[in-house]
C-alpha positions, 0 to 999 in steps of 0.5 A: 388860760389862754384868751382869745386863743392865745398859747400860754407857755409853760411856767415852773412856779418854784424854780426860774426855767433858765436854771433848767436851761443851763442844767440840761446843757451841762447834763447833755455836756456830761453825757457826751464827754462821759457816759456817751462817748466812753461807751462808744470808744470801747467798741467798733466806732463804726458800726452801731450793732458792735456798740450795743451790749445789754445795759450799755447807754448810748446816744440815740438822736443827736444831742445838741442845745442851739438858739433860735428866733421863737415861731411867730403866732399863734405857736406863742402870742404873748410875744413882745416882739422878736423873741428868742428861745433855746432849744435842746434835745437829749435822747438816750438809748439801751439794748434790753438784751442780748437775746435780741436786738431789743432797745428802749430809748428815751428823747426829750425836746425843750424850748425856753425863751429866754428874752421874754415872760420870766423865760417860760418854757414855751414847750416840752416834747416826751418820746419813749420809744420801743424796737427791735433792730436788724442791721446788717453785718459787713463782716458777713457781706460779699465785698459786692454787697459791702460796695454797692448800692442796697438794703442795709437793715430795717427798725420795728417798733413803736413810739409815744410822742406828748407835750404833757399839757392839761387837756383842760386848757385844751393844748393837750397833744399826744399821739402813738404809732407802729413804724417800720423803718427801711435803710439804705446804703451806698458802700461805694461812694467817698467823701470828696477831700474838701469834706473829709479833711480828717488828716488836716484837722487832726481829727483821728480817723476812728472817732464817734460816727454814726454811718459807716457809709457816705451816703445812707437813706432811710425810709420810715412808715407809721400807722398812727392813733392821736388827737388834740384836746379839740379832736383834730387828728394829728396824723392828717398833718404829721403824715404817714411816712418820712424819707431821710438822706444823711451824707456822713464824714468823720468830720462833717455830717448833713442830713435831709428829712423830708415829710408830707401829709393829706393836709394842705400845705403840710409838707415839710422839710428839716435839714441838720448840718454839723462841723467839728472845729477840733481846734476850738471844741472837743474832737466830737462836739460839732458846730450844729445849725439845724433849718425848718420850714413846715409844720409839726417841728413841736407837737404844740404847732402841728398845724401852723407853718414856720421857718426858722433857723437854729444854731449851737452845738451838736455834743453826740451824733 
């Protein structure tokens, strides 16, 4: 229960949480450096429609574990004081067919804290998704298409965001949506040196990338049908609509995701930044730090603002 309108974190009665914890960082650890990354070294690391075959498993989102400072209340009020938590997400995709460019793709987010409470999970985020995919292909663009500035494909699907909370305790949150997602990209633009250091890091030129381009902005549009438990629409704080831009190297990756809604103070913002250190970690594991600052970074917390930091490994892109 949660008295006073205290969140109670998720509990697993039979098994210490920490254990999960450090079960899904080994899974994510295999699948990066097995499953994942064999997959897309027997491809085009460069463009992702040359990857996809029928039954093949690859990264989707980023894979990453990272550690961060837990959002003060009320996203968790059984606090002690400055708790800490960590955090994963590991998101999987396949082509259905080679019919079309239908993929099925699963991400799961968790959080536990691990410095308080028996380390509960304080929150788990399930997203399936569904969507057919048309990306462009460079190999039949003119060499002005290719180097310019332009539509490079678009994504059609939908999607099924929910933390699996009893609706009982009235922390129940879901939602669905239909999305369209526009990309674009510009062919002409380099990395400066300072950021493509390849040669000098050692990193080979054909590694996991998931941008052929520099510079890729991708647009998402979503109509959306979800409430809590109390009958709050989560689209009013979620929003409509989120505009990414992404600056991708074969050794550096940051990305800027921007999302407003018609709620007041629902603007947000999430920046994700990698580095490879090949002389410390496996050429395509990076160093991951990923800042915060708005609402809806979990389903749990839609309507409360926080900023926060979280640092660890990004094991796929």
């Amino acid at each position: 229960m949660h008295p006073g309108g205290a969140l109670v974190p998720v509990r697993e009665p039979w098994l210490h949480p920490g254990i999960w914890v450090l079960a899904g960082a080994l899974g994510l650890w295999w699948l990066s450096g097995g499953v994942l990354w064999a997959q897309e070294q027997a491809c085009d690391k460069r463009y992702l429609h040359d990857c996809e075959t029928d039954g093949a498993v690859v990264a989707h989102r980023p894979n990453y574990v990272a550690v961060g400072r837990v959002p003060p209340p009320p996203v968790f009020e059984n606090q002690s004081g400055e708790e800490y938590e960590m955090a994963f997400q590991l998101s999987v995709r396949l082509r259905a067919t080679d019919m079309v460019p239908l993929s099925i793709a699963y991400t799961q987010q968790s959080y536990a804290i691990f410095t308080c409470c028996s380390s509960p999970f304080r929150e788990h985020v399930f997203w399936p998704e569904v969507y057919l995919d048309y990306e462009l292909n460079p190999a039949t663009m003119s060499p002005e298409e290719r180097e310019g500035w332009g539509f490079r494909g678009a994504r059609i699907g939908a999607d099924h965001q929910s933390n699996g909370r009893d609706d009982a305790q009235g922390l129940s949150r879901s939602w669905t949506r239909a999305f369209v997602e526009l990309k674009f990209a510009d062919g002409s633009l380099q990395a400066p040196p300072w950021l493509d250091y390849t040669e000098s890091a050692g990193v080979a030129a054909n590694m996991q990338r998931r941008e052929p381009e520099f510079l890729t902005v991708r647009w998402k549009v979503w109509l959306a049908d979800g409430k809590t438990s109390s009958g709050v629409r989560l689209v009013d704080h979620l929003g409509y609509t989120q505009l990414a831009v992404q600056l991708t190297t074969d050794v550096q990756q940051l990305r800027l995701a921007f999302r407003d809604a018609s709620e007041p103070g629902s603007h947000t913002v999430q920046m994700d930044y990698g580095v490879v250190l090949p002389s410390v970690l496996r050429a395509h594991v990076m160093l991951y730090t990923q800042y915060f600052s708005g609402v809806g970074q979990t389903l749990l917390d839609f309507d409360h603002r926080h900023t926060r930091w979280l640092v660890g490994l990004m094991l796929t892109r």
